[in-house]
Backbone bond lengths (Angstrom), bond angles and torsions (degrees), N, CA, C in turn:
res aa  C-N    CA-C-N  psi(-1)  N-CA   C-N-CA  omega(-1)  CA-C   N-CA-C  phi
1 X - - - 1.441 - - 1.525 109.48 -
2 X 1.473 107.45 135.93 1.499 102.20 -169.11 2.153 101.88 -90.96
3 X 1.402 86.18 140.13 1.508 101.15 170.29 1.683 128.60 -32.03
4 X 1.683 103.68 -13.88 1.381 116.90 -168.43 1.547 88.73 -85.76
5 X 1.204 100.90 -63.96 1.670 127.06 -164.06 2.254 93.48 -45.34
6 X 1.289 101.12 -70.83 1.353 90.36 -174.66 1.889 109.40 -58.10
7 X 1.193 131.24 -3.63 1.180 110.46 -172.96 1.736 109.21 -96.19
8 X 1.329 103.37 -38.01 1.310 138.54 159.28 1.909 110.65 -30.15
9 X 1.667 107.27 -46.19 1.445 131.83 170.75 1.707 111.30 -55.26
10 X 1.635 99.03 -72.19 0.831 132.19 -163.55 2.054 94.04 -41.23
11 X 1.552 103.82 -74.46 1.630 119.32 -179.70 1.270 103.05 -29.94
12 X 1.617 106.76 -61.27 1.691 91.96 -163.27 1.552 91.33 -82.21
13 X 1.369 166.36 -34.23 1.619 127.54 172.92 1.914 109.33 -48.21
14 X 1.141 108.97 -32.07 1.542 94.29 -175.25 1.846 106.31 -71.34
15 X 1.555 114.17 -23.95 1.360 104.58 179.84 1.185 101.75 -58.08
16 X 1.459 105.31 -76.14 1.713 117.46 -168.33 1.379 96.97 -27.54
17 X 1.141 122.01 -80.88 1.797 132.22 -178.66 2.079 104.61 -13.39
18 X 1.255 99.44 -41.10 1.297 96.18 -156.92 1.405 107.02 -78.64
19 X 1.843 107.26 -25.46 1.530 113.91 -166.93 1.255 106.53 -80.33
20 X 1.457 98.71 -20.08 1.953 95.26 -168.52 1.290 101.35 -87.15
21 X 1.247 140.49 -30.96 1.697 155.38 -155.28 1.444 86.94 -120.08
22 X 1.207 165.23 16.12 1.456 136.10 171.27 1.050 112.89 55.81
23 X 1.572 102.30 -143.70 1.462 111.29 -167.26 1.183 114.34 -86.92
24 X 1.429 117.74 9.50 1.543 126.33 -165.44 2.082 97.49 -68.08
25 X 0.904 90.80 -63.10 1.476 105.34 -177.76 1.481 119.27 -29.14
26 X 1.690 111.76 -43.95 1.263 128.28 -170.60 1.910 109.23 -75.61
27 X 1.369 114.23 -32.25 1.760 112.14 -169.86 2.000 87.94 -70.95
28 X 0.997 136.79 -42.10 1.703 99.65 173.17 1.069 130.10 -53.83
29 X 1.661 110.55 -30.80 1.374 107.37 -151.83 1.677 89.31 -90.20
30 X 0.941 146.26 -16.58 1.369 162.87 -133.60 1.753 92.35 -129.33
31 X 1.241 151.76 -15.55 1.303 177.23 33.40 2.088 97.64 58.45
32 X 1.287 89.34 -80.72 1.691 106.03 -178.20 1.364 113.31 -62.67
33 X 1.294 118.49 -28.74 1.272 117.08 179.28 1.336 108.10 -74.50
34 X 1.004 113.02 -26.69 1.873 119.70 -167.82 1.835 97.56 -84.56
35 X 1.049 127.67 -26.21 1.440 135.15 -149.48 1.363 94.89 -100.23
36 X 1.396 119.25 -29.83 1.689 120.13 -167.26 1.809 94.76 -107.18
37 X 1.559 128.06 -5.34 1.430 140.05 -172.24 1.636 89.55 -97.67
38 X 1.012 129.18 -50.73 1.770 134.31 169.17 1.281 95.64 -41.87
39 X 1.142 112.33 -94.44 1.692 130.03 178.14 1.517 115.28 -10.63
40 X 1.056 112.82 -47.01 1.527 126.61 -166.12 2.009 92.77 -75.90
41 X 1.258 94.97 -60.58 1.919 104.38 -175.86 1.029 85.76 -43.81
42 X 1.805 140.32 -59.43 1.197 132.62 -126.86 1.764 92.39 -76.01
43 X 1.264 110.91 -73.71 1.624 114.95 169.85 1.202 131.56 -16.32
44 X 1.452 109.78 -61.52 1.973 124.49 159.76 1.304 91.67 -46.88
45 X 1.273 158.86 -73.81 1.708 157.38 -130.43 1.173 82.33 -71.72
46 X 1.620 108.66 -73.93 1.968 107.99 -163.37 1.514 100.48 -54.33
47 X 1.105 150.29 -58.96 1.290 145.99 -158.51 1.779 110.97 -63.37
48 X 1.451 106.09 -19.85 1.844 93.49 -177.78 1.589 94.90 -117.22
49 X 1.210 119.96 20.95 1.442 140.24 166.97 1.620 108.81 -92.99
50 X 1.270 121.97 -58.01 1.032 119.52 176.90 1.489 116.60 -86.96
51 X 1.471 117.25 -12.59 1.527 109.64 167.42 2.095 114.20 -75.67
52 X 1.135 106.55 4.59 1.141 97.39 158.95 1.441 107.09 -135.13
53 X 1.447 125.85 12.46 1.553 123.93 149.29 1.252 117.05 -66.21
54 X 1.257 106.88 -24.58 1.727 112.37 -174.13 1.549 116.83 -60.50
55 X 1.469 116.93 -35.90 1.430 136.88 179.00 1.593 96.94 -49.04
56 X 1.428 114.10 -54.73 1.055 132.71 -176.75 1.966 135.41 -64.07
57 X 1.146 92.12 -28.43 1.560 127.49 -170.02 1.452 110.37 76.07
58 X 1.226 124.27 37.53 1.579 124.61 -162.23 1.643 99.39 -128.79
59 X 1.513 122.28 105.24 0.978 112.09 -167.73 1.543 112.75 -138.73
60 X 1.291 143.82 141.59 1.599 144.21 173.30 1.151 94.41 -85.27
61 X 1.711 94.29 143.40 1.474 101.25 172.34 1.969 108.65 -84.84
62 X 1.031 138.49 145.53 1.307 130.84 166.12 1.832 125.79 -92.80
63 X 1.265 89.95 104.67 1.430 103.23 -164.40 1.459 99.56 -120.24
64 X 1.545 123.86 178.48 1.506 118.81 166.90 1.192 116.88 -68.41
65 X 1.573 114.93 -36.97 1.823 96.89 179.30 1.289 126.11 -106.96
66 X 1.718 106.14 16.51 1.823 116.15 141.61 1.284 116.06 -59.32
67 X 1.607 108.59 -59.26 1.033 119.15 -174.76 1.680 131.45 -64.54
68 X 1.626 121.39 -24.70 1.085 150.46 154.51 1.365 106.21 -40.49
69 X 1.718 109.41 -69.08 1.516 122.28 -152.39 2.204 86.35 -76.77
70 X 1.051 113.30 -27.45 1.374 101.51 -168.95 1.175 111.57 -84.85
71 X 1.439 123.34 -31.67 1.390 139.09 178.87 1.838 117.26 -60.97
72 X 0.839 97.67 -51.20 1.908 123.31 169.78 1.254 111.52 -67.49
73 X 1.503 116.75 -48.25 1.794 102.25 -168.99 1.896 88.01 -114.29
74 X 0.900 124.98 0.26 1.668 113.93 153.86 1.798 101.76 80.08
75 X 1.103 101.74 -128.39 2.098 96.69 -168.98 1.575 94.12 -78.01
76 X 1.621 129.96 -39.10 1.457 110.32 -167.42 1.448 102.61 -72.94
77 X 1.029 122.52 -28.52 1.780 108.37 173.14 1.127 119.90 -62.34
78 X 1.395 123.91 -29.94 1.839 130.45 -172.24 1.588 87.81 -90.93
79 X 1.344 143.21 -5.44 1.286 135.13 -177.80 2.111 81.92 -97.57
80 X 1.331 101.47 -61.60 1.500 92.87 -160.27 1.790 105.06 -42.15
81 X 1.161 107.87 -52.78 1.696 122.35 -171.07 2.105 107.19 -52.40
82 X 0.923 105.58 -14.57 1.446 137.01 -172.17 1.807 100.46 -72.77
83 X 1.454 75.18 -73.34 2.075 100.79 -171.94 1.312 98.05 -58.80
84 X 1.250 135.29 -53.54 1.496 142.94 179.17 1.163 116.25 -50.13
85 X 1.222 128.30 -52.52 1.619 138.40 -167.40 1.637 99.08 -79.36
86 X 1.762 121.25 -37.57 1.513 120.18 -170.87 1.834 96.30 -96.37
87 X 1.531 114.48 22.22 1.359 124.59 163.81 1.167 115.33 -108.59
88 X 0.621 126.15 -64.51 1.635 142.36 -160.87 1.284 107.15 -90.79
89 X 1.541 136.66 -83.34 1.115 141.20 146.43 1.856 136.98 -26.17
């Protein structure tokens, strides 16, 4: 079965899902969307963070739970992730 076909599946059970349940269906997905929309900021932050860490040789790696922890707690997390790496590392 091609990858289209099961995704294609997948949409319409979440329609149906949505018509029979309302709007109930929609606050996760609307939940997840926000959680993977963080994530994304968080990544862009580390990435124009380390494009001028680089000058420096001081750089975050960009992973999901760099990017998570930076995305969610915003500049004090890319400061905390900062303090940690010029600690430990």
């Amino acid at each position: 079965m091609s990858a289209t076909i099961i995704w294609l599946i997948v949409a319409l059970g979440v329609v149906l899902l949505s018509i029979l349940f309302g709007q109930s269906i929609w606050r996760p997905v609307k939940w997840l969307g926000y959680g993977l929309f963080k994530v994304a900021m968080g990544a862009l932050l580390l990435f124009v963070f380390n494009s001028f860490g680089g000058y420096y040789d001081f750089t975050i790696p960009i992973n999901p739970i760099t990017a998570a922890l930076s995305g969610f707690l915003g500049i004090p997390g890319l400061a905390a992730l900062a303090v940690i790496k010029g600690y430990f590392i």
